[in-house]
Steps between C-alpha positions, in 0.01 A plus 500: 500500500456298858374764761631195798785692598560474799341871772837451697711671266805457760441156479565470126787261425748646231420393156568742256895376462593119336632272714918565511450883392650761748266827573782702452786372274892612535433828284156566679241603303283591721769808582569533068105584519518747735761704344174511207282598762707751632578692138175429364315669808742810567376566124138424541530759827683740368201611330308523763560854654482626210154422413315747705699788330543349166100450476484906673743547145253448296213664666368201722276526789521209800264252345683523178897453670311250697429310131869550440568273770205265421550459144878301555301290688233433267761373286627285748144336536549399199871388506488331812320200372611453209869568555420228826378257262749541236754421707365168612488373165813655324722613777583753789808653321375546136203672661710778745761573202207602248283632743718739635650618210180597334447728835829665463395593148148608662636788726654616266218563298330668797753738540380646146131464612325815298213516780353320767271256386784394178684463921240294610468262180920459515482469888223204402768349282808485701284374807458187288838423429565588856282268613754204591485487875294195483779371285768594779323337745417166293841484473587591852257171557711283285796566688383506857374238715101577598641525918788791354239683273437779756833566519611520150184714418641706820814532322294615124368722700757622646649543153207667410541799730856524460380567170237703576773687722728578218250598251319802604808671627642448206156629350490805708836577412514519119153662516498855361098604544606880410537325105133409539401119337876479344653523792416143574641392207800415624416293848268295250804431287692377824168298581559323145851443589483312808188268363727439181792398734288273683421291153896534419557335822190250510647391125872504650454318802147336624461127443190343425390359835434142514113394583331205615359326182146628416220258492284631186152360717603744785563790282265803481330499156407865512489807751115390536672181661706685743314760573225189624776314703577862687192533569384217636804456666443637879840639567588620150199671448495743850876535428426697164269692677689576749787581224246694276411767817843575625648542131198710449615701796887549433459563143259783540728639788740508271311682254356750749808519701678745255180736472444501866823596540554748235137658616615504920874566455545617183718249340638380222604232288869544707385482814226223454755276319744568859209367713471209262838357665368526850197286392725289299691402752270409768342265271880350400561487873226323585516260248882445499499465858176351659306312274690223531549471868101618527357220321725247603404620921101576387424393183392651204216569516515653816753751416258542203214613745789716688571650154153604430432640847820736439346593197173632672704670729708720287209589252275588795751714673637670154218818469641609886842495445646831575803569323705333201684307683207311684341483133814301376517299802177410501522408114801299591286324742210424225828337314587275776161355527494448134841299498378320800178427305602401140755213557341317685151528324726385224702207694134386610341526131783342349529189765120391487516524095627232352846507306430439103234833574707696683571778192066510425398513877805745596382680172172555575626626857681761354160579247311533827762759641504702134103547550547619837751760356275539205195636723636633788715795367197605328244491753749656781627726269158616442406519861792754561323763275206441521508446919811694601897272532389345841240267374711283296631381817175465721350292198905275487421426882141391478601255184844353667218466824308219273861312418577498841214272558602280193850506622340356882291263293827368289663450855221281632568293186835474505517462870153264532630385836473855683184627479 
């Protein structure tokens, strides 16, 4: 795979569509996808409140809810990839129907988890049929123009926390802790639900997008070949490190989040699934509302670095925050520089990668994003017993300190006219 793409990534003209194609036909798919996004991810989040007291169910300490949370995403490692690369070769479609189906089936089968590690092996397996993000956005790619990518990934996103909006209230709601383990039975059976109504719809009503023909020269052989071309490549490379620090960050705030909570206000799965909105929103907000106008006045990957700075604000100002309130604010906050972050890291990963590689190189994006919510649950979830619930946040702010000074470098690249 050629590693002469071009630093600019602004300056990228828009090849990823055939000459005569439209980026977004009469019946839109790009809007069609999102509606998967949306049901796919108020499922996947629905979970997520739970976790904390569903791990406390069967006798877990932090470190070992803090697996709960890692394990999905040790499944996703492994899904990411080769979902990404399946779909290059056999399609987008075929891949989300299957896919999600098998992870409807897979909460399901948590829900009658006998303990916590039989938890962690079925969390393993439905994190690698969940593992189609790096399909989503391939496919986002083959519908948008390289100049609108920010935008549409702006609008996934904002899918994505409408999603994550509706899920954990919904969680919270049907919750009944007083029942013990099998009173999560039944949120896990609405989690099922909505990811098999996102393959009903994906089989009902997504088209295969149409691609740019794929020269088999230019094609990654293996993940050895793409993993090379990202990093040698001097914008893709500090982008996934960038990515792999602040995904380290939100994931294991979301893991700690609940226990932090439940330890300084005494709550539960009820009132942590509430806040989840808040912080929903703000990210939906954001990326409904400003991405687009953002990079269009800035830039990408200037709003990137903006992202990342808000991100080292919120986690180095979460241990003083004096009431709930402030705590869900400032968690809201951490959100926003997350959905500021993540599209455009994608729109600039997918516009310097060229377009018959976009499912392997967005793939191994998304592997690089499961590791960093493989290993940081674990280690911050360790460091609140072992060191008391603050320092989960003071060791967040001195990681998302090293992206910021990827996310300056990745300006200077982009930008390589303003010092």
């Amino acid at each position: 795979m050629s590693t002469e793409a071009p630093i600019n990534a602004d300056a990228r003209p828009a090849a990823s569509l055939p000459t005569g194609s439209s980026p977004l036909p009469q019946r839109s798919p790009l809007g069609l996808l999102l509606v998967v996004v949306f049901i796919n991810i108020a499922g996947f989040s629905l979970v997520l409140p739970l976790l904390p007291f569903y791990g406390q169910a069967f006798g877990a300490t932090p470190l070992g809810v803090a697996c709960l949370f890692a394990a999905y995403s040790l499944g996703n490692l492994i899904g990411e990839p080769y979902w990404g690369r399946l779909s290059d070769r056999i399609g987008r479609r075929p891949v989300l129907i299957a896919s999600t189906a098998c992870a409807a089936l897979g909460y399901v089968a948590f829900a009658f988890a006998p303990n916590l590690w039989s938890a962690c092996l079925l969390r393993v397996v439905g994190g690698f049929f969940g593992g189609t993000l790096s399909v989503v956005l391939g496919n986002i790619a083959d519908v948008t123009p390289p100049a609108g990518r920010a935008r549409s990934i702006g609008f996934f996103g904002a899918a994505f926390n409408l999603g994550f909006v509706a899920g954990p209230a919904l969680g919270g709601l049907l919750a009944a802790p007083e029942l013990g383990a099998a009173g999560y039975r039944l949120p896990l059976f609405a989690a099922g639900a909505l990811a098999g109504a996102a393959s009903l719809w994906a089989l009902l009503f997504l088209q295969e997008p149409v691609r740019a023909a794929r020269p088999a020269a230019t094609a990654p052989a293996s993940r050895s070949e793409t993993l090379a071309f990202a990093y040698h490549h001097p914008l893709i490379s500090r982008l996934l490190g960038v990515g792999f620090i602040a995904i380290l960050t939100f994931a294991s705030m979301e893991a700690v989040f609940g226990l932090w909570t439940s330890l300084r206000y005494q709550w539960g799965p009820r009132e942590v699934g509430l806040a989840f909105i808040a912080i929903g929103l703000a990210g939906g907000i954001t990326q409904a509302l400003l991405i687009g106008p953002l990079a269009r006045r800035f830039g990408e990957a200037r709003v990137l670095a903006a992202g990342v700075m808000v991100l080292l604000i919120s986690t180095l100002l979460m241990p003083w925050a004096p009431n709930p309130a402030v705590s869900v604010a400032l968690m809201a906050l951490l959100m926003t520089g997350h959905s500021l972050t993540f599209p455009n890291l994608g729109a600039l990963v997918s516009r310097a990668t060229p377009p018959e590689n976009q499912g392997a190189v967005m793939g191994l994006q998304g592997s690089v994003q499961a590791l960093a919510r493989i290993v940081g649950p674990p280690i911050l979830g360790w460091t609140f017993g072992a060191f008391g619930p603050s320092m989960p946040f003071h060791v967040a702010a001195v990681l998302v300190a090293v992206a910021a000074l990827l996310a300056l470098r990745i300006v200077r690249l982009s930008f390589p006219a303003n010092p």
